[in-house]
Every structure is written in C-alpha cells, then in structure tokens.
SETOR-763299 format. One line per 2 residues: number of its first residue (from 1); their letters; for each residue x negated, y negated, z negated of C-alpha. Coordinates in steps of 0.25 Angstrom, whole numbers, always signed. Layout:
NUM = a = X,Y,Z; ...
***
This chain:
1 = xx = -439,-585,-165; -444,-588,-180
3 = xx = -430,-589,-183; -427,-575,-179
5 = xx = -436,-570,-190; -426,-569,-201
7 = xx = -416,-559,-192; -425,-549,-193
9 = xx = -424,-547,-208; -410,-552,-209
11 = xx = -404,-540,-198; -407,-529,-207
13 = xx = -404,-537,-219; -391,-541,-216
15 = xx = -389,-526,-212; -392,-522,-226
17 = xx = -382,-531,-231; -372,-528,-224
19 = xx = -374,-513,-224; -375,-511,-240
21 = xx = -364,-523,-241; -356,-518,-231
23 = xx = -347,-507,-239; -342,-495,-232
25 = xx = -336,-502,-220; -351,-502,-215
27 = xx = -352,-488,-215; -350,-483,-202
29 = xx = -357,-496,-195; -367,-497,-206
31 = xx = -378,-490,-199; -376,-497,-187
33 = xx = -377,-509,-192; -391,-508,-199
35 = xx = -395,-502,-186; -393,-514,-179
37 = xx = -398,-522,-187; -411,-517,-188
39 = xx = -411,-515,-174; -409,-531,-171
41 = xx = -420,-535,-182; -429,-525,-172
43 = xx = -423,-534,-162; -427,-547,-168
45 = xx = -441,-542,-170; -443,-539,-156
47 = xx = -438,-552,-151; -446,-560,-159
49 = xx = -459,-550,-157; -457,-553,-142
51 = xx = -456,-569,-145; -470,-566,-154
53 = xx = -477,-559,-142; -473,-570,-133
55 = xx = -482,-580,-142; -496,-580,-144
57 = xx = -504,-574,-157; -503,-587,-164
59 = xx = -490,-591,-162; -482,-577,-167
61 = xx = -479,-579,-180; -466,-584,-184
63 = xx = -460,-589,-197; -445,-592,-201
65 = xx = -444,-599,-215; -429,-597,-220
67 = xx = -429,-605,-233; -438,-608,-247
69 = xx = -435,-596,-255; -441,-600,-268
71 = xx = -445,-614,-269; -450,-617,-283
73 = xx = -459,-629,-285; -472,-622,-280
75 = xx = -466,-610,-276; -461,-608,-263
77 = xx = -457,-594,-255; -450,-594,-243
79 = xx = -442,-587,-235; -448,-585,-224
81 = xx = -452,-577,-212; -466,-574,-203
83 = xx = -466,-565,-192; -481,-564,-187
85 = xx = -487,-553,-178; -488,-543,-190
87 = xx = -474,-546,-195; -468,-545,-181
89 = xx = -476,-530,-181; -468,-526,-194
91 = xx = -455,-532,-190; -455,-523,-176
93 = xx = -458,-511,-183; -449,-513,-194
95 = xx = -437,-517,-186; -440,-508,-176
97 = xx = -442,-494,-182; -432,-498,-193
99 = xx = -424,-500,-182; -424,-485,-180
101 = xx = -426,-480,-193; -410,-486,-192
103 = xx = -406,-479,-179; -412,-467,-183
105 = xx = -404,-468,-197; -392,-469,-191
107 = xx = -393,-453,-187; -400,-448,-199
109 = xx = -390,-457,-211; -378,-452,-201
111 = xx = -371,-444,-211; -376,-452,-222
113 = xx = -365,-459,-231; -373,-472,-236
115 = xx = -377,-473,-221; -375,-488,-221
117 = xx = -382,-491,-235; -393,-484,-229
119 = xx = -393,-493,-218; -392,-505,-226
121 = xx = -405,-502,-233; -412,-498,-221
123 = xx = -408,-512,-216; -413,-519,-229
125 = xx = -426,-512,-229; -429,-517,-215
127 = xx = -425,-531,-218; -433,-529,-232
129 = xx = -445,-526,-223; -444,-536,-214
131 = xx = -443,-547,-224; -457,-542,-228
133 = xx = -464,-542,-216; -457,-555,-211
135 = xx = -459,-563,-224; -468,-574,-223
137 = xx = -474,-574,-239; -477,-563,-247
139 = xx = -463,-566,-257; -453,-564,-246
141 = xx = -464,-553,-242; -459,-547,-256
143 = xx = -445,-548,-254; -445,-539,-243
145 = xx = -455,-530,-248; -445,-528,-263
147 = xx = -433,-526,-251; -443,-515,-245
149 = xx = -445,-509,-257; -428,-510,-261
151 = xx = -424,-504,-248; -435,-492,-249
153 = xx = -429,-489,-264; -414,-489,-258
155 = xx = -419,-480,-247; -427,-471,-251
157 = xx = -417,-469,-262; -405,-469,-253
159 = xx = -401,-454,-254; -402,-457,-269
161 = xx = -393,-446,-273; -405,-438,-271
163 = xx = -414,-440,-286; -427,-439,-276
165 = xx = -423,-450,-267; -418,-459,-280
167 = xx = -432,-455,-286; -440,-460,-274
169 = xx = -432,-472,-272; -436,-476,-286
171 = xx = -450,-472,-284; -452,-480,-271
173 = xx = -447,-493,-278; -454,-493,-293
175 = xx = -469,-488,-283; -466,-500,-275
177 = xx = -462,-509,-285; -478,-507,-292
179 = xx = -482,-512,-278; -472,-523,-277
181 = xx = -478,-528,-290; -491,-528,-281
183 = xx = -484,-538,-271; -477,-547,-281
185 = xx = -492,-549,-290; -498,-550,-277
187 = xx = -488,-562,-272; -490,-571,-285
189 = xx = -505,-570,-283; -504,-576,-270
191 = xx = -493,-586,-275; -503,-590,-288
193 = xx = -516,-589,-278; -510,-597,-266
195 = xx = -498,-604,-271; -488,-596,-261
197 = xx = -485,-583,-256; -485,-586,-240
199 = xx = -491,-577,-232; -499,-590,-222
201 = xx = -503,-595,-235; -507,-585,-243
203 = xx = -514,-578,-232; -522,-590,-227
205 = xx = -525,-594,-240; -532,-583,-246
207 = xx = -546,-589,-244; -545,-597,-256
209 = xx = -542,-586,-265; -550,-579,-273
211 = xx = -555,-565,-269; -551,-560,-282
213 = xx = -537,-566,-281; -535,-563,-268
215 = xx = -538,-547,-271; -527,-547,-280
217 = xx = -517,-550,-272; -524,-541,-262
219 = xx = -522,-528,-271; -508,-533,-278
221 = xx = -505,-533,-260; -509,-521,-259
223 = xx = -502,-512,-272; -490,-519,-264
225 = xx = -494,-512,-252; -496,-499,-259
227 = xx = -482,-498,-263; -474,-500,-251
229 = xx = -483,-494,-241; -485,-480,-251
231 = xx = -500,-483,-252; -510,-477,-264
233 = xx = -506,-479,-277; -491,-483,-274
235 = xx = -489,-471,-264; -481,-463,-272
237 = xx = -466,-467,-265; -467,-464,-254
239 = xx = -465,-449,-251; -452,-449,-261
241 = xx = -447,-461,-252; -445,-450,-242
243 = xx = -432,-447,-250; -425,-458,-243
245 = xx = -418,-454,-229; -428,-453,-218
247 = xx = -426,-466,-211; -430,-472,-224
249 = xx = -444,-465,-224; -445,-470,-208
251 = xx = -442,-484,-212; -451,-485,-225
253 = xx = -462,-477,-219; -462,-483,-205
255 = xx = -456,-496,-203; -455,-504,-217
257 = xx = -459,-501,-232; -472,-493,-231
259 = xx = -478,-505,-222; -476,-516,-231
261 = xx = -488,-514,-237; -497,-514,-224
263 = xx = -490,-527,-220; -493,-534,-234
265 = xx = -508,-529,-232; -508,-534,-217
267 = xx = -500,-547,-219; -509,-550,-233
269 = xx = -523,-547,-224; -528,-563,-227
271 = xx = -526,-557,-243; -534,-544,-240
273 = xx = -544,-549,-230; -551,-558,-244
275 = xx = -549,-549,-252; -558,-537,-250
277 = xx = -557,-527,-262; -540,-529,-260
279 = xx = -542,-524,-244; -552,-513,-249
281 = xx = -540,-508,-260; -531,-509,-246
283 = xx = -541,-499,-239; -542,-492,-250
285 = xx = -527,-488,-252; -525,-485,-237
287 = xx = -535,-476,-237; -532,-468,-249
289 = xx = -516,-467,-244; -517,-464,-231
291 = xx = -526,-451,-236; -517,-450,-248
293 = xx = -503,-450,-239; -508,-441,-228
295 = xx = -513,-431,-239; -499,-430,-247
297 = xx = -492,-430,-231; -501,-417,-229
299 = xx = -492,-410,-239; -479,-413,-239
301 = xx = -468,-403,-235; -457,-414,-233
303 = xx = -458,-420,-219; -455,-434,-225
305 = xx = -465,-434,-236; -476,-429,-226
307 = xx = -473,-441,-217; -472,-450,-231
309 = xx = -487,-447,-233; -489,-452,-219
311 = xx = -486,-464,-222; -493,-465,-233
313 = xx = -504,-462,-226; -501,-470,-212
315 = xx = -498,-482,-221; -512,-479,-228
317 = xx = -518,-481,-214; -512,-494,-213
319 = xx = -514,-500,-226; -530,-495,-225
321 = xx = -531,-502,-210; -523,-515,-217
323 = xx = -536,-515,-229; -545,-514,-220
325 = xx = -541,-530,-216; -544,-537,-201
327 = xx = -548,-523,-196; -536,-515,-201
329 = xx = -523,-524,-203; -519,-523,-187
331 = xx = -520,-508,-187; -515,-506,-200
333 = xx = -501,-513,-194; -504,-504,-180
335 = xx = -502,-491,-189; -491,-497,-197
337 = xx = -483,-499,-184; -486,-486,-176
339 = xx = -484,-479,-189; -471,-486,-190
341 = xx = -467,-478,-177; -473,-466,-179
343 = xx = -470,-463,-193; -454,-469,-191
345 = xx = -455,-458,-182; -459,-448,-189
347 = xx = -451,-450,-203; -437,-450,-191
349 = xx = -441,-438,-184; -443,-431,-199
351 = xx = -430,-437,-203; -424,-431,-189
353 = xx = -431,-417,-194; -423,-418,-207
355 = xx = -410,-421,-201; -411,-407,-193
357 = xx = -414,-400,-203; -405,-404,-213
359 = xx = -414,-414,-220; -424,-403,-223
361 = xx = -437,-412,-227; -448,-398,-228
363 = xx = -455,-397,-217; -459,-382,-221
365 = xx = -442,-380,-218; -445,-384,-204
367 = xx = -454,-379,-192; -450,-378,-176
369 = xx = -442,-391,-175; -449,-397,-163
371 = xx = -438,-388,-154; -425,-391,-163
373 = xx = -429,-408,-164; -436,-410,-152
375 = xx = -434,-427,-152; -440,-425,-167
377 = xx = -451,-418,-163; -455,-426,-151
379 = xx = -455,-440,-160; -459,-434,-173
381 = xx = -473,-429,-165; -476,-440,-159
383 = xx = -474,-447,-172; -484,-436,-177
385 = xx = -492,-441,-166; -493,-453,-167
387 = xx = -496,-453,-184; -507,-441,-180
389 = xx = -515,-452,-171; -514,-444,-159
391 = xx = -520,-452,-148; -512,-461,-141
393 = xx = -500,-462,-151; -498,-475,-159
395 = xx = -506,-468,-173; -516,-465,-166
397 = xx = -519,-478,-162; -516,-487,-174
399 = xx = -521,-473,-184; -534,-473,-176
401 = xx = -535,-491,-177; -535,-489,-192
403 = xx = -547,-478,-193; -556,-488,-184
405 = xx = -553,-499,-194; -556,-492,-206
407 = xx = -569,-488,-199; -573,-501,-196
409 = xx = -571,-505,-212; -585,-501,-213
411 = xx = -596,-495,-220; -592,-483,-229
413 = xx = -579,-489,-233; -577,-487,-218
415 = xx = -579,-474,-217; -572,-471,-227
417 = xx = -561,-478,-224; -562,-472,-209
419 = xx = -563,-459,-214; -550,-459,-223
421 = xx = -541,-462,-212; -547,-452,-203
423 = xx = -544,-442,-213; -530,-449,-214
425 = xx = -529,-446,-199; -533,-432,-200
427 = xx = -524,-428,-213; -511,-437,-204
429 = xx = -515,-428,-193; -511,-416,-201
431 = xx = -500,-420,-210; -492,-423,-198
433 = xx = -496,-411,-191; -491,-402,-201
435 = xx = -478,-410,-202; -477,-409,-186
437 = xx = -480,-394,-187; -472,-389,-199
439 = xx = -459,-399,-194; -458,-395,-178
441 = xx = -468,-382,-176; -468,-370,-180
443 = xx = -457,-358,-186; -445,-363,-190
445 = xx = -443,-363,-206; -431,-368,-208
447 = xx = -417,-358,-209; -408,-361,-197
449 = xx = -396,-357,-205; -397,-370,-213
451 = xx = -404,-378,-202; -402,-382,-189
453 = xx = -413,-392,-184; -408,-401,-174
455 = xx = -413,-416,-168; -409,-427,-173
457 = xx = -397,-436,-165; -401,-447,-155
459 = xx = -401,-459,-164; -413,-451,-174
461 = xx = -420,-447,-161; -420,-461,-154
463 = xx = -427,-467,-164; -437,-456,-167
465 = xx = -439,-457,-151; -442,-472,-153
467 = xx = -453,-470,-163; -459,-458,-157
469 = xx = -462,-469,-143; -468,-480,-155
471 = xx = -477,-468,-161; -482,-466,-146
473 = xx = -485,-478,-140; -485,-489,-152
475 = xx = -501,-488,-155; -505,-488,-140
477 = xx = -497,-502,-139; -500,-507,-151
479 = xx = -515,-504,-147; -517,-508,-134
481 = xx = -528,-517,-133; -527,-522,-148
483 = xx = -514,-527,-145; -508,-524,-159
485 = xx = -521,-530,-166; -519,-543,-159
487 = xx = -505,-544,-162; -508,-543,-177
489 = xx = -521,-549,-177; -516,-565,-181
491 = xx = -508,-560,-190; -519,-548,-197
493 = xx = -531,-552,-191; -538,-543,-184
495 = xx = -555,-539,-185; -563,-527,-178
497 = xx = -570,-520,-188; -585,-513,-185
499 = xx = -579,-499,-187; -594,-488,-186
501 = xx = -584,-479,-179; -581,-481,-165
503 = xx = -565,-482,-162; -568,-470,-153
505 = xx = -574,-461,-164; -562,-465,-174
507 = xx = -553,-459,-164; -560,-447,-161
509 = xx = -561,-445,-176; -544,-447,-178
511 = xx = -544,-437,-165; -552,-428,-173
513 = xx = -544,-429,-187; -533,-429,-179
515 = xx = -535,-414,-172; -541,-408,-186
517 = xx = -527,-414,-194; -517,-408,-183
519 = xx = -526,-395,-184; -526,-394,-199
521 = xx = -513,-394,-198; -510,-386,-186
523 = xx = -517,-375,-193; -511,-376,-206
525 = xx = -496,-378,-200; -497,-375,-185
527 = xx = -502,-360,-187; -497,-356,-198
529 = xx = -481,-353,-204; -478,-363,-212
531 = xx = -472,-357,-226; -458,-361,-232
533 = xx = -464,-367,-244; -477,-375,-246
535 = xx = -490,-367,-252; -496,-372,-264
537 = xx = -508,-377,-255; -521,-384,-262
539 = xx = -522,-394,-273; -523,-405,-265
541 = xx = -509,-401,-257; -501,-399,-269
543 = xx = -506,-413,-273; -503,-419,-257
545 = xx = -489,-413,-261; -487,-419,-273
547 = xx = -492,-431,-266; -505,-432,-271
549 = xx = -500,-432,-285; -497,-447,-285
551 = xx = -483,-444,-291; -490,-436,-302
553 = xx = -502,-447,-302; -489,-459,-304
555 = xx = -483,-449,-315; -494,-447,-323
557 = xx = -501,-461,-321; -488,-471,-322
559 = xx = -476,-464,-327; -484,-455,-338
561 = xx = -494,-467,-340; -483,-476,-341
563 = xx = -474,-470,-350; -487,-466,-359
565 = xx = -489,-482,-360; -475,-486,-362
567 = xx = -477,-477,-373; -491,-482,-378
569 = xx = -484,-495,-379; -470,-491,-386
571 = xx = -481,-488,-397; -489,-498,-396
573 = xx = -478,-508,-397; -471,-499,-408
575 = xx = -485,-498,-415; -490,-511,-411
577 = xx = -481,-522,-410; -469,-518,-418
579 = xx = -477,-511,-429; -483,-526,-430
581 = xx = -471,-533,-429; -465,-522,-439
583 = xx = -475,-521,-447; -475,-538,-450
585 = xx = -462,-536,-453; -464,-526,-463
587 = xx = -476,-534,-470; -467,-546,-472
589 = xx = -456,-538,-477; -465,-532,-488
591 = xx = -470,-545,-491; -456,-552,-491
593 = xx = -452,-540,-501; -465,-543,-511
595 = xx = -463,-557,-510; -447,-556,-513
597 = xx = -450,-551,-526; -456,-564,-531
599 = xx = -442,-570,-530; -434,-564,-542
601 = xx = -424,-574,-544; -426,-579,-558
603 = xx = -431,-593,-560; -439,-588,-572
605 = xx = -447,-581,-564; -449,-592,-554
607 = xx = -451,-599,-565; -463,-594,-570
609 = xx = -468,-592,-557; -467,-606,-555
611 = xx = -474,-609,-570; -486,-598,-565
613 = xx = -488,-605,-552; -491,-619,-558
615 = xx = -497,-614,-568; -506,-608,-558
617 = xx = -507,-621,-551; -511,-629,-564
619 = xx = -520,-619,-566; -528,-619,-553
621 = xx = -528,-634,-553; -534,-635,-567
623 = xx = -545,-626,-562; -548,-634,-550
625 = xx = -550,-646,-559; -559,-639,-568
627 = x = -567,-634,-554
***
C-alpha cells in the first residue's frame, strides 16, 4: 500500500501540468480534467485509510522513499513520504473537500475565460498541500509549504486585472514570505543541532538538546505558523485574500493553507513539549487571534471578509488547543477538520449568494433571501450552526473540547486562558448571527430592477448539500467514545488535563454565551431596519473595520519605519563610509600636491639638496662623537 503514497500528490500535480501546459485545446475539458483528478487522489486517500483501519495502532504508519534528493558528504534529504494517523486526517480533508471545492467551481468559473488556468492552479495547490503534510522531513515539508504559498499568490491574484486583487496577491506572498524565513532558520537549527532534518530523528531526539536551543527552534516554528495560518502579528493577508474567486477563500480557509501552521505545530509537539516558554508564546498567540479575528468579523459589511475573521479566529482556537501540548493537539486537529466542513460550507453558500445577486459582496444590499435560495439558506444555517456551537453540531463538540483543555492548563493562566475562549464563543455566536440575519432575514434591500436573486444550479448546490451533512454529524463521530483522540494519540500523544471546571459546567457556560451572542445580535439586527449604509459606530468599531488598525500599525511601523532607516543609512553610508573613503582620498591628494613641488626639475636644485642633506648627515655624526 506504501507505494500508493505518491499517487496522491502526483494526481493533482500532473493536472496542473497539463492544464497550464495544455494550450487552448484544453479549454473546454479543462475543468473536467482537474475535477477528476482531484476526485481520484480523494480516492486513493480513502483506500489507503481503510487499509490503515484494518491494522493496529502500531502498525499504521507508512513510508515510501523515492530517491536521495541531495546527497552531499553529510548532508542528506530525501524524498520521501510518511503517512501516519495525523497525516492520513489532513490527507481526507484535503482531498475530500478539495474535491468539492472543484465540483462546485465548475458552476461558479462557468463563464469564466481562464477557466482552465484556474483549474490548473487549484490542482497545484492541492498537490502543494499534500507534499506538505505527506513529506517525511521538514525540507520536502518546505517545498510544499513555498508551493502553498505560490499557488495562494496566483489565486488570490487570479482576477488580476482587478488593482485590489493584484494588490492582495502581493500582499499575501511578501507577509508569508516573513514567516517562511521562520521555517527556513528554524530547519538549519535542527540540521546544525541534530545533524539532520527528519521528522523520527529530530523528534525523538530532542532530549539531548538544550532548552535554550530547542526554544529557538520552537519560536522560529511558530512565526512559520503565523504566516500561513493568519495568526497575530502575521494576520494582516488575510481578509484582502478574499479578492480571489470564492472557491479560492473555501480552499485556503477550509481545506489547505490556513492549516499548515496547525499541522507544523501538532507534527513538531516532541519540539514544543521541551520547550516550555515556545508552547507558552503558542498559547499565547491563539488566544490573542481568536479574540482578535472575531472582533474585526463583528464589523465587516462584505460577507467574505466577515467569514475571513472567522477564520482567523477558529484557527485561533486551533492553534491555542495545539500550545497547550498532550491535552490540546488531538482537539486542536478535531476543530481543524469539523471547521474544514463547516466553514467550506459557509464561504460556498456566500459564493452561491453572490452569484444571485450579481456578485454583490454588501450584506447591507441584501435581506429576505432565505425564500429566493432556499438550498443556500438550508446549508449556509447549518454551517452557522454548527461554527455557533449549537449542541449536537460538529462545533459544538470539538469548539466545547478546546474550552475544557484550556481549563484544565491550570492555575490563573487557566482561567485565563479558559476565559478568552469563552468570550471567543460568545462574540462567534453573534458575528454570525448578524451575518445570518442581515444575509436571509428581514426587508429586502436591494432594487429588483438590477437584481434578481435566484439559487444556485445543481453542481454549487450538491456540494454545499455535502458539507452541510459533514458540519452536522462530523463532531458527534469524531467524538464518540474518544474515538478521534485514540486515532491521533500515537501520533500526538494524548494526556487528561485536571481542568477546576467540570466538562458540564463548560458546556453550560458555551450554552450561556451562546444565547447572550445570538441575543445581541437579534436585537441589534433582528428588531431593527438595517440602514443602506453603515453608522459611524464607536471607536472600537471603526477600528474592528479598519481591522483593528493592523494595516495602519504595518504602515507606520515597517514601511514608514523602514523607509525612515533605509534613509538613516543612505546618510550614514554618504556621511560615513564615503566621506571616509573620500576624505583619504582627498588627504593624499593634497599631500601628493605639497610634496610634487620638491620635484622642480633642475639638477642644480637637486643638487644642493643633495650637498644640504650630507651636510646634514656629517653634521649629526660629528655631534654624536662629541656626545
């Protein structure tokens, strides 16, 4: 079965090839093509995870080496493949919900000129993600994740005649780029500290590292992290990544880019686990995010940048359960898959809303459309549902999973911790209210003589119809009796934590939070008409809008701070280093110039030059003697 590894990354790759290769002769099977390429890596996966339940625990993990990449007298990288338990996870819901991401593309790119480039790029960004999770070291590991980050440039940009979409496309890559720098430090520490980069040695290994070494690469791991999964400071990408077509947001939010940075933290636990102060930064940033992202989702008028703080924020959750080590890593990979379903879901259903209404994005233009997109609304509220935590839905399983774990962290930093992520809950309760309510309820605020909503055709709808049954039932199974936690555990490890709140008492409080969010919002939205244009609000929602001024922070931090030391250093080298290497140049100039004049030309003056400097000599010798 190893040696079916490798088809699940070349399907998709060999789809990009021949979709941006192809020419024009592609173009009407183009689409098809990717489709079913991505469709038979989902294939593979699933053979191969039904031949890995069929062993025991210890037995799963499987390994395909192809060949010696780089061998160079001590260095050695390989390429190579390892699909274990948490692997396998990543593989299924990559495949899977890329799968369709593909189908449901095939509707919404219809009319689409480029269809088939699209296509290609959607096909190499799965095979880019897949390299990455599959790769057996952390080099091939940074192969996929620079792919990841090619792909996401050349779709977020793919409508690039648009200057905003040209303008985020660049934005994602230089922000990512700062955390890729992150991964590459972080992989010649572990080459210098441990004499290779492969993941069995380096993570069995770290017990003879130092603490101090070892933290290092912890943090450099973790500015990695931030850039690809949109994580405080590194966050800023994000909502302008929602100028790409919809699908792209649905892939990169759901399925692929934004969970590379839980998957580095979760495979790198051994790394983490000995370094304390590197887990505690982890913590920290998760926390900060998922309060920062449901704050700036609280504000936004544009359906897709409301759900882009979502993710910021369930990502949050994710990466705050992965930092809180053998208590947290299985239900941080919980969240990540019932938010991959979920939140799929919902970024589809807001791609279906656009395309009925003539790609408006303002929810403020919209109202009343639960009668005119009736699949839509169905799968886009249970989407709603299931990120709320209403009981029973695949949220409120995994959501409620990582509240009792930062609990049981302990001590004030428990209830800290505990507390953040309750208040996460509450503030996610109402953001998605209000998009629910101002999307499918109440008047109509739109002008029916330049729009005329309708639902979206069969092969949008199916999908959605798919991910609405995941955002239902995937928590309840992935739940029952512990079954997810045992699957992961000899890949994570797994450890109860002595959480001073009962699990019953955590779901009475998300219960609570839960009612007080959707009333907030009911009465700020549900009673009342929605104007045409945003009020001014208060400070802190003019700041939500403009993203909690993280733009403005980057502007006046990096780019003025940066050109005001590029220039410091213009005059410092002008000053400085040329006004030395000027200025000795000048002084032996004027000294060449002095000393020219000695040299007249005429022997007589050589002469008695020569008759004053021995008569110099005798003289000194003379007075020597008499000394």
């Amino acid at each position: 079965m190893e040696n079916l590894i490798a088809l699940l990354v070349a399907a998709p790759l060999v789809g990009a090839a021949l979709l941006l290769c192809g020419g024009k002769r592609l173009d009407r099977t183009g689409h098809w093509i990717g489709t079913l390429l991505a469709v038979a890596s989902f294939a593979v996966a699933v053979v191969l995870f039904v031949d890995m339940l069929g062993k025991g625990a210890e037995h799963r993990a499987l390994h395909q080496h192809l060949f010696s990449w780089i061998p160079v007298g001590g260095f050695r990288a390989d390429l190579a493949f390892q699909l274990d338990q948490l692997s396998m996870t990543f593989v299924l819901l990559i495949t899977g919900v890329g799968s369709l991401i593909h189908i449901y593309s095939i509707g919404y790119m219809e009319h689409d000129e480029r269809r088939r480039r699209f296509f290609g790029y959607l096909n190499l960004f799965l095979a880019a993600m897949l390299l990455l999770v599959l790769a057996d070291n952390y080099l091939l590991l940074y192969v996929g994740w620079e792919g990841v980050g090619l792909a996401s440039y050349l779709l977020i940009g793919f409508w690039q005649h648009k200057p905003s979409a040209a303008t985020a496309a660049k934005k994602a890559f230089l922000v990512n780029r700062v955390g890729d720098m992150g991964l590459s430090i972080a992989i010649m520490l572990m080459f210098t500290t441990f004499g290779t980069f492969a993941f069995g040695p380096v993570l069995t290994a770290t017990g003879g590292a130092s603490e101090g070494k070892l933290t290092a690469i912890g943090l450099m791991l973790l500015l990695a992290a931030c850039g690809k999964s949109a994580q405080v400071p590194l966050q800023s990408w994000l909502g302008d990544a929602m100028e790409g077509p919809t699908p792209v947001s649905a892939l990169i939010h759901a399925a692929t880019m934004v969970t590379a940075g839980v998957y580095l933290i979760t495979r790198s636990g051994a790394i983490f686990n000995a370094a304390p102060d590197a887990q505690t930064a982890v913590v920290a940033v998760g926390a900060v995010t998922l309060l920062f992202g449901a704050i700036v989702g609280c504000a936004k008028d544009d359906i897709k940048k409301a759900l882009a703080g979502s993710t910021m924020s369930q990502i949050g959750y994710m990466v705050l359960a992965a930092g809180l080590g053998p208590i947290g890593y299985a239900f941080a990979i919980m969240h990540l898959v019932t938010h991959g379903f979920f939140k799929a879901g919902l970024f589809l259903g807001a791609g279906s809303v656009m395309h009925g209404m003539n790609e408006e994005v303002d929810m403020r233009r919209y109202g009343g459309l639960r009668t005119y997109m009736p699949v839509t609304f169905v799968t886009f509220g249970l989407g709603y549902l299931a990120i709320i935590g209403f009981p029973g839905l695949s949220g409120f399983f995994s959501k409620d999973k990582i509240i009792e774990a930062a609990f049981a962290r302990g001590g004030t930093e428990g209830w800290i911790l505990g507390g953040a992520a309750l208040l996460g809950a509450a503030i996610t309760a109402f953001y998605m209210t209000r998009v629910m309510l101002m999307t499918f309820f109440g008047e109509k605020r739109w002008d029916p003589k330049e729009v005329h909503p309708h639902e979206s055709p069969k092969v949008m709808t199916i999908p959605m119809i798919v991910l609405a049954v995941g955002s239902v039932f995937a928590g309840g199974l992935f739940s029952a009796g512990d079954s997810f936690v045992r699957w992961l555990e000899p890949v994570t490890s797994f450890a109860h934590g002595h959480s001073p709140v009962s699990a019953g008492a955590v779901t009475a409080a998300t219960m609570v939070v839960l009612v007080i969010g959707v009333g907030i919002a009911w009465l700020m939205y549900g009673r009342k008409a929605i104007p045409a244009t945003a009020p001014r609000g208060s400070l802190l929602t003019r700041a939500a809008r403009r993203d909690l001024l993280q733009d403005d922070f980057n502007h006046v931090v990096l780019v003025r701070g940066g050109a005001h030391l590029t220039r410091t250093l213009v005059y410092l080298d002008h000053s400085l280093v040329d006004g030395a290497v000027n200025g000795t140049a000048a002084s032996m100039g004027g000294l060449s110039s002095r000393l020219r004049k000695l040299q007249t030309g005429f022997v007589r003056s050589y002469a008695v030059q020569m008759l004053g400097g021995a008569a110099v000599l005798v003289a000194a010798t003379l007075l020597m003697r008499g000394v």
